[in-house]
N, C-alpha and C positions, 0 to 999 in steps of 0.2 A: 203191573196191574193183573188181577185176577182174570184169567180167560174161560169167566162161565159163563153160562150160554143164556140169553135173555129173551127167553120167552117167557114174559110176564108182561101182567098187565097193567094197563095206564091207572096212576093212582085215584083213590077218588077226587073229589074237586074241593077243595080247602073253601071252607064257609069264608067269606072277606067280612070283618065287622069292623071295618076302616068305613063307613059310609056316612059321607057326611052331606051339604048341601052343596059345599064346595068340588065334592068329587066329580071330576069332566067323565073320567073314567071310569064308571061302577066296575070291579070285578077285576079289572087288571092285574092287580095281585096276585089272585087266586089262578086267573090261567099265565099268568108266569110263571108260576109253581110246577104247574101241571105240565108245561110244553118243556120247560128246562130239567123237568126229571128225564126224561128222554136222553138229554144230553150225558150222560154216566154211561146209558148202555151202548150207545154211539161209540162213547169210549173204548168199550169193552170189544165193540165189532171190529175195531182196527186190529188192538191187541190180536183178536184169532185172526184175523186176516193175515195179519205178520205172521204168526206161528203157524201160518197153514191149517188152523183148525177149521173156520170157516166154510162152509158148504159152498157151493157157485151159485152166485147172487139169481142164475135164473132160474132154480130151481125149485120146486111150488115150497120146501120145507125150509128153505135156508133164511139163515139169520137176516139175510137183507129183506127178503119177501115178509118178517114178521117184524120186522121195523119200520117198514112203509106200511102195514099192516096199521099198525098203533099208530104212526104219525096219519094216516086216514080217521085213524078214530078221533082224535086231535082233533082236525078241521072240519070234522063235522060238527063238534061236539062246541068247539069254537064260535062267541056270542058274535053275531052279526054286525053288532053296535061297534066291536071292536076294529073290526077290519080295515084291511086300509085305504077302500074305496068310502065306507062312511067315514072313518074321522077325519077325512079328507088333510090330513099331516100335510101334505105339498102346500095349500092354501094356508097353513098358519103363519102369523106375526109370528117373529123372532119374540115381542115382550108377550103373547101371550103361550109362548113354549117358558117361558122362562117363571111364569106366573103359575106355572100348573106343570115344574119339576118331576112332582111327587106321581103324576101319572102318567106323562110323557118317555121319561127315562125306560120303567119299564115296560112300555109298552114297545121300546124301541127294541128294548134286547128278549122281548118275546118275538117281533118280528126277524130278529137277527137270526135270534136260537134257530129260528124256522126253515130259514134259508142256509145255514150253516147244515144243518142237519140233512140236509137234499144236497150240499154239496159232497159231504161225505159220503154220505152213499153212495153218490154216482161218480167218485174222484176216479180219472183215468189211470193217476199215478199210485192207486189202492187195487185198482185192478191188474195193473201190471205185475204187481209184488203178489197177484193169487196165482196168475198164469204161468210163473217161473218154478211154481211147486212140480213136483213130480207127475205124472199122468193127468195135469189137467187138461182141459180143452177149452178155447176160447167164447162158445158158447154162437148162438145164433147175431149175425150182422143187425137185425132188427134191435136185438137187446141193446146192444153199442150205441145203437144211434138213437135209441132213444135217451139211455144215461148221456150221453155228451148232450143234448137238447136242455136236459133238465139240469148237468152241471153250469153251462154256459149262462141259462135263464139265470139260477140264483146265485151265482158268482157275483152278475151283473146287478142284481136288488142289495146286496150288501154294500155294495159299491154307491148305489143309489142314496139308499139310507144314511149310508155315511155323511155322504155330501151335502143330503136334506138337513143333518141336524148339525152340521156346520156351519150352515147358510143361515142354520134360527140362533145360534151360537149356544146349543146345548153342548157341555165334557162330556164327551163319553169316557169318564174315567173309571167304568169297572174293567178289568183288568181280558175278562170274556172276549170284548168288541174287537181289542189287539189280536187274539187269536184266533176270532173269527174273519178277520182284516187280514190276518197270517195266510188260512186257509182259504179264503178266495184269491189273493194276491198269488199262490200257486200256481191257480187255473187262470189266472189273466197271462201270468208269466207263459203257460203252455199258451193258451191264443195269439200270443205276439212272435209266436214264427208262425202267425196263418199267412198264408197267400194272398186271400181276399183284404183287400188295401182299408176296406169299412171295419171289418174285424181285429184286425191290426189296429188299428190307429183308435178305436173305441177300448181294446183291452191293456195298450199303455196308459189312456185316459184313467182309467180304472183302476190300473196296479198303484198310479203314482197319488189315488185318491187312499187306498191301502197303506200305503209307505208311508205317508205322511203321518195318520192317524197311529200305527206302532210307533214311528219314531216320539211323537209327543208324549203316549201312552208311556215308552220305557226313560221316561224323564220321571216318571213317576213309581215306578214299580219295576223292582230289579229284572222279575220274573220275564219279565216283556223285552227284556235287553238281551235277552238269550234270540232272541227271536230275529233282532238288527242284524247289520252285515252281511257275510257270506250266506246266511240261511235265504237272502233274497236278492242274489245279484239281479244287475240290473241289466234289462234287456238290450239286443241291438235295437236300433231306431227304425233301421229298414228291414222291410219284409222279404 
């Protein structure tokens, strides 16, 4: 992938002319759109993070500061109506998830994109691969903890969601969910050598909510089969 540099800004917000009486979800569409264009430049943040390009995430100009940057703009900009304290998704029927597909699905994988996009930023194992560059420096202990707070948080909401829309028995069969399931299943794997027996025993619960959701994904899409096996052994049991 190209390693150019993304400071640029969040696109406009796509008119939805999907609106009908039936829509639970006015606008879903339109900020699906908007949150999942993000996801390219994410892309792009790793690629320079591998080559070294990348500035140190604590630095007021570097690619990580204008990508939280933009994902700020995001959730402001983000309708109230959608969030996941109003549409209260925990509280729904399995038949009335299943009755109302058409706006449930994406609104799933706008909240997903959202939590995937915070875990990349703050991936420990993304950090490591900047620190091993020539002359860099680890940066202030405040910064660390706070990225592991905010990996740990949306690790665990992926995880959540998961589980939520398997209990209404929505597929998550865009190909996305597997590799967002990918990249938190990483950071559960580093939780399950924690010490604390609560963190342990909640980040195996969680990897093996992950595991499951790839392995069905790549029953369906070869692409997702690259991703089984050895890319995700399996942890010890004890801490």
């Amino acid at each position: 992938m190209e390693a150019r540099h993304s400071f640029t800004a969040c696109p406009p917000l796509p008119r939805d002319s999907r609106i009908t009486e039936r829509e639970t979800l006015p606008d879903v569409w339109s900020q699906s759109l908007r949150v999942c264009s993000l996801w390219e430049d994410i892309r792009v943040y790793v690629s320079r993070c591998i080559e070294g390009l990348a500035k140190c995430p604590w630095q007021p100009d570097s690619d990580y500061t204008v990508l939280c940057s933009r994902l700020l703009e995001v959730e402001i900009m983000y309708p109230t109506s959608l969030s996941y304290n109003s549409v209260n998704f925990s509280s729904l029927s399995p038949q009335e998830a299943q009755d109302n597909l058409l706006d449930w699905l994406p609104w799933l994988r706008v909240q997903v994109t959202y939590h995937a996009i915070h875990c990349v930023l703050n991936h420990p194992f993304l950090y490591l691969v900047m620190a091993e560059a020539p002359r860099r420096t680890l940066g202030a202990s405040t910064f660390w903890r706070a990225s592991y707070e905010k990996a740990l948080r949306h690790c665990t909401w992926i995880s959540r969601l998961i589980r939520m829309a398997g209990e209404k028995g929505l597929q998550l069969a865009d190909p996305f969910f597997a590799q967002a399931a990918a990249i938190a299943s990483t950071l559960h794997l580093y939780w399950t050598r924690s010490s604390g027996t609560q963190l342990h025993v909640s980040s195996l619960e969680n990897l093996d909510i992950c595991r499951i959701l790839i392995a069905e994904t790549a029953n369906h899409w070869p692409v997702c089969r690259i991703i089984v096996g050895s890319s995700l052994p399996r942890p010890a049991l004890v801490p």
